[in-house]
PDB file as gemmi writes it, atoms N, CA and C in Angstrom:
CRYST1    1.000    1.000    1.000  90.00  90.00  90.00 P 1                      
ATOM      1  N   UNK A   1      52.259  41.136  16.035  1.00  0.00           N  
ATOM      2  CA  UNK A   1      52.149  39.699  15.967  1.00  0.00           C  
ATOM      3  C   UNK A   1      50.668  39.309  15.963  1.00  0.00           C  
ATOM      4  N   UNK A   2      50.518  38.159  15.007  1.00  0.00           N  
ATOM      5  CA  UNK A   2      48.946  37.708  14.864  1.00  0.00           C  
ATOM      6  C   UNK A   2      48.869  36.570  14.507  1.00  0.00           C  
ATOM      7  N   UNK A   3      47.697  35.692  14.770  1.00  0.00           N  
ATOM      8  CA  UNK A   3      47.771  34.390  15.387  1.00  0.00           C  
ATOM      9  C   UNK A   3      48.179  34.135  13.617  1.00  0.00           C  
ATOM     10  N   UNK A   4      47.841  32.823  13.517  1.00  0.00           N  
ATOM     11  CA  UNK A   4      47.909  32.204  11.770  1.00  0.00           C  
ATOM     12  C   UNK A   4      47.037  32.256  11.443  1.00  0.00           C  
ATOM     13  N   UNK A   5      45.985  32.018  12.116  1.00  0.00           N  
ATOM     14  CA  UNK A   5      44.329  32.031  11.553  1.00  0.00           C  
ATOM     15  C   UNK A   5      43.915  33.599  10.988  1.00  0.00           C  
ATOM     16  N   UNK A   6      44.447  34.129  11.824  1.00  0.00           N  
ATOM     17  CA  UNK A   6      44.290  35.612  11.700  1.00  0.00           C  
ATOM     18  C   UNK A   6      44.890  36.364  10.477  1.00  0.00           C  
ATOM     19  N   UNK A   7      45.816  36.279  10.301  1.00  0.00           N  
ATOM     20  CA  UNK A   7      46.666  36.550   8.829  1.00  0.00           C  
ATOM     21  C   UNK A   7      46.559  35.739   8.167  1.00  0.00           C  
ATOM     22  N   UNK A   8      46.045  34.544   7.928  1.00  0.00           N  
ATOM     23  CA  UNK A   8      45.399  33.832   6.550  1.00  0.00           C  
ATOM     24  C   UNK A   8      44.178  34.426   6.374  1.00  0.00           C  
ATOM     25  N   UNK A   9      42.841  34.446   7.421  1.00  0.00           N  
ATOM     26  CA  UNK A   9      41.594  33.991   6.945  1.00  0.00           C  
ATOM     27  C   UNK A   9      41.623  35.996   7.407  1.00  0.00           C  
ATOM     28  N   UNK A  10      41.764  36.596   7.988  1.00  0.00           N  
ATOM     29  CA  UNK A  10      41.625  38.063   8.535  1.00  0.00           C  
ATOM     30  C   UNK A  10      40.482  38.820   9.223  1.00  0.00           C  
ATOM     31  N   UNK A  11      40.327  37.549  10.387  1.00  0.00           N  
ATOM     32  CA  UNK A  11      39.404  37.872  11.281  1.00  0.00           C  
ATOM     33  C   UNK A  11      39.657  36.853  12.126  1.00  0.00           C  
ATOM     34  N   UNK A  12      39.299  37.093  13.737  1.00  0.00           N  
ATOM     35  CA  UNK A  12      39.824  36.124  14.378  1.00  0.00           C  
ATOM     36  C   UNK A  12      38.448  35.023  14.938  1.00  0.00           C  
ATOM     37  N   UNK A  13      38.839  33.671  15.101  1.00  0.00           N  
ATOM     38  CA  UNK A  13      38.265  32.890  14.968  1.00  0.00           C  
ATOM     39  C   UNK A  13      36.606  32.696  15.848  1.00  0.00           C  
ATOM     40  N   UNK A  14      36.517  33.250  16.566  1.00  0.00           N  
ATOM     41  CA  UNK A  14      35.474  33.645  17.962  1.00  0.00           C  
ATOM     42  C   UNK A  14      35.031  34.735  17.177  1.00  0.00           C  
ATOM     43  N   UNK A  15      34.888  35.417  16.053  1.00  0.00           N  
ATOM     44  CA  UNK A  15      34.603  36.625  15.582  1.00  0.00           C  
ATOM     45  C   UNK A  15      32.672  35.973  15.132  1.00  0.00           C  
ATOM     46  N   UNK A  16      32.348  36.552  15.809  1.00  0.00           N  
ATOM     47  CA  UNK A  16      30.629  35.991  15.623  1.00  0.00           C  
ATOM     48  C   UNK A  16      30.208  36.856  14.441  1.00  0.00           C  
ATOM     49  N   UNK A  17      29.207  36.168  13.828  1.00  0.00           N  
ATOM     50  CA  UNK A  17      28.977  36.580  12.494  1.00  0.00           C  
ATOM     51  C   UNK A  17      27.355  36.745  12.289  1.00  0.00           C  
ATOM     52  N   UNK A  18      27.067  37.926  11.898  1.00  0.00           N  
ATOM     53  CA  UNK A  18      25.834  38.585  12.309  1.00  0.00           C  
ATOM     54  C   UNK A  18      25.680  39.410  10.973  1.00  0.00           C  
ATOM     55  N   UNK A  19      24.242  38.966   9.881  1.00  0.00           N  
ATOM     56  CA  UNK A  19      23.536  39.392   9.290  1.00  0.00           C  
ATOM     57  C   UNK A  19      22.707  40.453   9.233  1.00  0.00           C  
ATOM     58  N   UNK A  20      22.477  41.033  10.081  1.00  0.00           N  
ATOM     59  CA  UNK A  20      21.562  42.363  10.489  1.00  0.00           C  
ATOM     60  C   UNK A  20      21.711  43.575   9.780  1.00  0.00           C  
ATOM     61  N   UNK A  21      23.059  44.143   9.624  1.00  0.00           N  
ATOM     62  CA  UNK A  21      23.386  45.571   9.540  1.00  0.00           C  
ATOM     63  C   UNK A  21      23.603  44.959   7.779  1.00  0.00           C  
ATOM     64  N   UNK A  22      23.171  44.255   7.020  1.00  0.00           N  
ATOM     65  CA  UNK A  22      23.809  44.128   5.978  1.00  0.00           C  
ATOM     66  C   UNK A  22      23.143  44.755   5.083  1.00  0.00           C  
ATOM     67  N   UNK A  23      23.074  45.297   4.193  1.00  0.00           N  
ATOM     68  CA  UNK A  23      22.365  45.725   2.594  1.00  0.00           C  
ATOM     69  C   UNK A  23      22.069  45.275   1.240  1.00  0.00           C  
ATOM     70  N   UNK A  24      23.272  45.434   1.029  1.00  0.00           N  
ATOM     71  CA  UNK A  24      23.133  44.591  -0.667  1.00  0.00           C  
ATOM     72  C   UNK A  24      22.804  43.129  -0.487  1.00  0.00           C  
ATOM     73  N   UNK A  25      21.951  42.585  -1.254  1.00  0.00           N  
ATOM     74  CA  UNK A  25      21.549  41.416  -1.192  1.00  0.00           C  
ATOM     75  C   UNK A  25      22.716  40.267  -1.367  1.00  0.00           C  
ATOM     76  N   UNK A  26      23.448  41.145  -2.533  1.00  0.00           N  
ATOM     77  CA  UNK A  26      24.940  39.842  -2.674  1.00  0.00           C  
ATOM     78  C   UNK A  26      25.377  39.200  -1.265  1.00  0.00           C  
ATOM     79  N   UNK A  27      26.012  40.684  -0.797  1.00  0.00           N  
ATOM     80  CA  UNK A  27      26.501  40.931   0.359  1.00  0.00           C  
ATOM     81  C   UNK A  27      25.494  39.819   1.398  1.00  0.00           C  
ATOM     82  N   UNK A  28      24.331  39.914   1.721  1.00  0.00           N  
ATOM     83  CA  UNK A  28      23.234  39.647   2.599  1.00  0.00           C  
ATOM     84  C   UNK A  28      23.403  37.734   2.710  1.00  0.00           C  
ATOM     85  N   UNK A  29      23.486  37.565   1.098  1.00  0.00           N  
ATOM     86  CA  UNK A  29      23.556  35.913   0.704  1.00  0.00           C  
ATOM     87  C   UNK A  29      24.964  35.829   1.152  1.00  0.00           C  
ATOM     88  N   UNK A  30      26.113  36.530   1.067  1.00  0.00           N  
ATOM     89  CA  UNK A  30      27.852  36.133   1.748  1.00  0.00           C  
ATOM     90  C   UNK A  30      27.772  35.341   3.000  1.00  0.00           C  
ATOM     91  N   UNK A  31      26.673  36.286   3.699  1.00  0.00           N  
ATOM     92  CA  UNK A  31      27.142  36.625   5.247  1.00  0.00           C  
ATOM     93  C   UNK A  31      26.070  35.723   5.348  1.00  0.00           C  
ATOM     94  N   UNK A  32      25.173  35.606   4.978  1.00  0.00           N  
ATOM     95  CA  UNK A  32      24.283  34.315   5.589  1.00  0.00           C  
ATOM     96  C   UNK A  32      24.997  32.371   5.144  1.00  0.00           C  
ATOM     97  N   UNK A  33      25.548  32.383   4.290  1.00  0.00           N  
ATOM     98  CA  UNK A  33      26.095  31.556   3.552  1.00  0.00           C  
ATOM     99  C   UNK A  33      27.727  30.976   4.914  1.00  0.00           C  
ATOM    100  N   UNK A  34      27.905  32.314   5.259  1.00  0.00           N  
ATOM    101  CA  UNK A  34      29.007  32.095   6.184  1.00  0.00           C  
ATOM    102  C   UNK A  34      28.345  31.798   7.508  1.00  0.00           C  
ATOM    103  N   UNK A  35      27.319  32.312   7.408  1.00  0.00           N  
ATOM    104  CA  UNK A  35      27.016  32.319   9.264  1.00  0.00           C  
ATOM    105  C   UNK A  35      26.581  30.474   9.081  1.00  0.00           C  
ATOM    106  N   UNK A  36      26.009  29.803   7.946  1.00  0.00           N  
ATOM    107  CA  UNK A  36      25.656  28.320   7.968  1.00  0.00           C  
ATOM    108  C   UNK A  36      26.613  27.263   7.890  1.00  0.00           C  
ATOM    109  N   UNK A  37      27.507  27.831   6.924  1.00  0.00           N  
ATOM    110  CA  UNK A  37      28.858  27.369   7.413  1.00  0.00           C  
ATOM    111  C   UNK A  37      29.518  27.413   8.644  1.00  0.00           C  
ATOM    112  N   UNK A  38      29.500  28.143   8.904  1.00  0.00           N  
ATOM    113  CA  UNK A  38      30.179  28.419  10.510  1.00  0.00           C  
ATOM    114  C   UNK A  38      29.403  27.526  11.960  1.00  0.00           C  
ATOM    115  N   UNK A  39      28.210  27.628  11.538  1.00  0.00           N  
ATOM    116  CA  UNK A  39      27.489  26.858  12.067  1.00  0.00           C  
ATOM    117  C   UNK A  39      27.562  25.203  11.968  1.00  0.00           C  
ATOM    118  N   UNK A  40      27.447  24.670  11.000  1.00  0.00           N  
ATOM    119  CA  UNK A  40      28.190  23.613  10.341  1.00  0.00           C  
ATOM    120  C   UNK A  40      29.511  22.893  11.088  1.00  0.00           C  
ATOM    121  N   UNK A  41      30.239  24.041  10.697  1.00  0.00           N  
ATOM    122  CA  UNK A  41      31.799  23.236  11.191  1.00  0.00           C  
ATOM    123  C   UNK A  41      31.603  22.834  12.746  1.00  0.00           C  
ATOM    124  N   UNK A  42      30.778  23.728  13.280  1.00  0.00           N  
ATOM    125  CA  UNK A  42      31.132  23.877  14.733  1.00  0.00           C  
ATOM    126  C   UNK A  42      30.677  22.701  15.195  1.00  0.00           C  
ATOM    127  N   UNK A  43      29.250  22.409  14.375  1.00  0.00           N  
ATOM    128  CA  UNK A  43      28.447  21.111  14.935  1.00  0.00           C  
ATOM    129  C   UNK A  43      29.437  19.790  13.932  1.00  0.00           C  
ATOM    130  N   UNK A  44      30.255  19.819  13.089  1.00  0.00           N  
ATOM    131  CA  UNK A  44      31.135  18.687  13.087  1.00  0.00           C  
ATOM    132  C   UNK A  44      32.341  18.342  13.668  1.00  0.00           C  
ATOM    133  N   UNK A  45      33.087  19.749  14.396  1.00  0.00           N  
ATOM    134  CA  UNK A  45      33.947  19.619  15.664  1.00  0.00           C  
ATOM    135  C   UNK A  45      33.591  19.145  16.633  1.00  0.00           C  
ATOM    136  N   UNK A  46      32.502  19.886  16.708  1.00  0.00           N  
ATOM    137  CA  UNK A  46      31.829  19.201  18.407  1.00  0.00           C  
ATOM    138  C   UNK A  46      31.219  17.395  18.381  1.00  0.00           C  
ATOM    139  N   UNK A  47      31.043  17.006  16.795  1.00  0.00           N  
ATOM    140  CA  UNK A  47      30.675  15.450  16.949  1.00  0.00           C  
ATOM    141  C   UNK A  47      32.141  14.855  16.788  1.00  0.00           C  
ATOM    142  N   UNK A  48      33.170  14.930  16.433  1.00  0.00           N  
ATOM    143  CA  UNK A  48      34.712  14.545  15.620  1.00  0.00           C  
ATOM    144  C   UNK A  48      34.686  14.612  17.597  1.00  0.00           C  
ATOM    145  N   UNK A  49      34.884  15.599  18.440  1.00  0.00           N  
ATOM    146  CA  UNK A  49      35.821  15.977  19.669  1.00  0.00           C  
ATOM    147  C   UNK A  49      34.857  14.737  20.930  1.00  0.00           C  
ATOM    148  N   UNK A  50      33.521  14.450  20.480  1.00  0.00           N  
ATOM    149  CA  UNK A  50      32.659  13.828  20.989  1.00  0.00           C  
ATOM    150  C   UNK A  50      32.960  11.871  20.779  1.00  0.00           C  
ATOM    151  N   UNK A  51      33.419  11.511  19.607  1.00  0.00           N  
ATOM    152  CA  UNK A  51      33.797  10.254  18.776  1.00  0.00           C  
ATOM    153  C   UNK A  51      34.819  10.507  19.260  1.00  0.00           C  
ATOM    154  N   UNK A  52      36.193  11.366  19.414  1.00  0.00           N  
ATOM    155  CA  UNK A  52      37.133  10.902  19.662  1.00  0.00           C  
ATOM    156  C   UNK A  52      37.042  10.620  21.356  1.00  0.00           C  
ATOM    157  N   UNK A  53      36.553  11.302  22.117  1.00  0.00           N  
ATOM    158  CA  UNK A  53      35.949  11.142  24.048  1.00  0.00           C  
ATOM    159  C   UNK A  53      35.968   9.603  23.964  1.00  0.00           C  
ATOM    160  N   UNK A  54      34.755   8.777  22.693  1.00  0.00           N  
ATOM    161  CA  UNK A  54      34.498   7.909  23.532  1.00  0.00           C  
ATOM    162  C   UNK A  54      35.413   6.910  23.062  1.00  0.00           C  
ATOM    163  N   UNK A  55      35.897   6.930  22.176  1.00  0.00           N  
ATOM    164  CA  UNK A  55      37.084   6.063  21.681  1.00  0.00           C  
ATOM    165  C   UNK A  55      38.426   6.044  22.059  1.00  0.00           C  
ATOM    166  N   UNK A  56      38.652   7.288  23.097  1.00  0.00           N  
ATOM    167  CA  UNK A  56      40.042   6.993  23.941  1.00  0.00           C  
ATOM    168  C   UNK A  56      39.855   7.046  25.066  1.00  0.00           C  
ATOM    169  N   UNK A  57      38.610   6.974  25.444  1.00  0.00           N  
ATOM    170  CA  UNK A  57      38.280   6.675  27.000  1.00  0.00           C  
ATOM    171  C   UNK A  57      38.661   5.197  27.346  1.00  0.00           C  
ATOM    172  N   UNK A  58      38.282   4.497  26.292  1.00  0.00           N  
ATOM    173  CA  UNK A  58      38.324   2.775  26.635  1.00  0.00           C  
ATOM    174  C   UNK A  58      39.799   2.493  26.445  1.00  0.00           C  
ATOM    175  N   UNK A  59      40.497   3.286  25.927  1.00  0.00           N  
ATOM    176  CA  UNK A  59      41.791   3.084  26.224  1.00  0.00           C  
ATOM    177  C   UNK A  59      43.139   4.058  26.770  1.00  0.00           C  
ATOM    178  N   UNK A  60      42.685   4.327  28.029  1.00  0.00           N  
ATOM    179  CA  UNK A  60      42.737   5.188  28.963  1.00  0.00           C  
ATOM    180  C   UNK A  60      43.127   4.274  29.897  1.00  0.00           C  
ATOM    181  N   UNK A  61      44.315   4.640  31.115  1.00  0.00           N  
ATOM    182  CA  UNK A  61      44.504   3.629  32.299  1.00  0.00           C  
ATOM    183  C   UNK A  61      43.924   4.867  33.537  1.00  0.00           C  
ATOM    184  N   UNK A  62      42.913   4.288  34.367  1.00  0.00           N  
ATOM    185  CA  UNK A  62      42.690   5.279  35.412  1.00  0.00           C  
ATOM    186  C   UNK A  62      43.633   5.300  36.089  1.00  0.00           C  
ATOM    187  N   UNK A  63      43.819   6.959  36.935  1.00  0.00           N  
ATOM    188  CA  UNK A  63      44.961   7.451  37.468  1.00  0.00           C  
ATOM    189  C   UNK A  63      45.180   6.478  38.817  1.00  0.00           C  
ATOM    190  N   UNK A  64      46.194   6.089  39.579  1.00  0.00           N  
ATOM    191  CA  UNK A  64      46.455   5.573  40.923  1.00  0.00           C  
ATOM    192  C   UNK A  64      46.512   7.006  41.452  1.00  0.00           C  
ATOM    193  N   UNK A  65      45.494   6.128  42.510  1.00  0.00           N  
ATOM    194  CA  UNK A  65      45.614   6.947  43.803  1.00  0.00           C  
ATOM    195  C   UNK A  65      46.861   7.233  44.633  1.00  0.00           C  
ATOM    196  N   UNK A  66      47.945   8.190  43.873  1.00  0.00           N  
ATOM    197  CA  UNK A  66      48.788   8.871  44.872  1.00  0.00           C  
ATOM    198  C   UNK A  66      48.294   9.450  46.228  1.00  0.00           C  
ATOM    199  N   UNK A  67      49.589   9.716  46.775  1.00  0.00           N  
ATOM    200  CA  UNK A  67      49.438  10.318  48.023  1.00  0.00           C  
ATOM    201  C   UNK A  67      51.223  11.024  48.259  1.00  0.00           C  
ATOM    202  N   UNK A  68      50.700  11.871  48.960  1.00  0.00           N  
ATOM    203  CA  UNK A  68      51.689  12.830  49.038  1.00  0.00           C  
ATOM    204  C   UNK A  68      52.939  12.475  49.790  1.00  0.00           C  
ATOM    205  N   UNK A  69      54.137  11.778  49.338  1.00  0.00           N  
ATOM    206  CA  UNK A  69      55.148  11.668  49.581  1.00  0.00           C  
ATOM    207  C   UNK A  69      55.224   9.667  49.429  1.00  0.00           C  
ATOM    208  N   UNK A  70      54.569   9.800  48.284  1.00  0.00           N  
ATOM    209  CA  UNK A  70      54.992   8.335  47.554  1.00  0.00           C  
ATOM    210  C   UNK A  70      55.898   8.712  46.765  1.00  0.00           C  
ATOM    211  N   UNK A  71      56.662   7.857  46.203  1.00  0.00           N  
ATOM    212  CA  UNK A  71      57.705   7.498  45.282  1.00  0.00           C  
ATOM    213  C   UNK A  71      57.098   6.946  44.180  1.00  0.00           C  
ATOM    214  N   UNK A  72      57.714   7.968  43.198  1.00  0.00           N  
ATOM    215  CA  UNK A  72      57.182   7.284  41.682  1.00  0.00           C  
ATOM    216  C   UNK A  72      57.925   7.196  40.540  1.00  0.00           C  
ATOM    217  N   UNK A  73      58.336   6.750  39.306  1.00  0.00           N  
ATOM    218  CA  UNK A  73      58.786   6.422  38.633  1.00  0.00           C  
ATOM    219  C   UNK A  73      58.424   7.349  37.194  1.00  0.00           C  
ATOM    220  N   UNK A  74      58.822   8.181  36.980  1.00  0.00           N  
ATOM    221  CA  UNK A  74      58.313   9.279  36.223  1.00  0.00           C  
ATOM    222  C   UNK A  74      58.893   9.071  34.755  1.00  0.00           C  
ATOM    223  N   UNK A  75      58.176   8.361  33.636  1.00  0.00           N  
ATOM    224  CA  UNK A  75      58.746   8.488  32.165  1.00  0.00           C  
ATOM    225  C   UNK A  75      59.086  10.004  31.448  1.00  0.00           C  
ATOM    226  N   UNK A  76      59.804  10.470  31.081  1.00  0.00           N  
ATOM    227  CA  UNK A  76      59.853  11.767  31.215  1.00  0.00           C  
ATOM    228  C   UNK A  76      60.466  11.811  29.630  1.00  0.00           C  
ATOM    229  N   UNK A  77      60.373  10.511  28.490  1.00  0.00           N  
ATOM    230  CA  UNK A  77      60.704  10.395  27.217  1.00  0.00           C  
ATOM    231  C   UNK A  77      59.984  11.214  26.668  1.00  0.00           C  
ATOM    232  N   UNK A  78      58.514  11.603  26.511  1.00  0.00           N  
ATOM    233  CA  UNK A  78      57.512  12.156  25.611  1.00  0.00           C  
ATOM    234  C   UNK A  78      56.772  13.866  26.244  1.00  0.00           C  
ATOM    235  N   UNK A  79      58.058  13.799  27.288  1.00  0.00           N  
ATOM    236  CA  UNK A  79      57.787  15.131  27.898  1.00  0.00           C  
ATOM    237  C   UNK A  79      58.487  16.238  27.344  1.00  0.00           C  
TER     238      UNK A  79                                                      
END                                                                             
């Protein structure tokens, strides 16, 4: 068994990508071409995961302060 990412793309996603040991120049331009890409996505996940923080923070209800052996009313539709 293997994730989806893994049997589509065939390497797993945390797989760090390192130019060093490479030779052929084709080859050399692949792997550098991927390592900027890779680089890339990461810094437009991390701004997309950053925009979405501050845009569902403001519509967010802060938690009530429970306490241990209150009674509560538990929606349990979307669970």
């Amino acid at each position: 068994m293997v994730t989806p990412f893994f049997a589509n793309k065939g390497f797993h996603p945390k797989l760090k990508v390192s130019i060093e040991p490479v030779v052929l120049e084709a080859a050399h331009q692949v792997a550098t071409d991927l390592k900027e890409l890779h680089l890339y996505l990461r810094d437009q996940i991390s701004r997309a995961l950053k925009q979405y923080e501050v845009h569902s923070a403001s519509r967010h209800l802060l938690i009530p302060p429970f306490k241990v052996g209150d009674t509560v009313w538990l929606d349990a539709r979307n669970i």
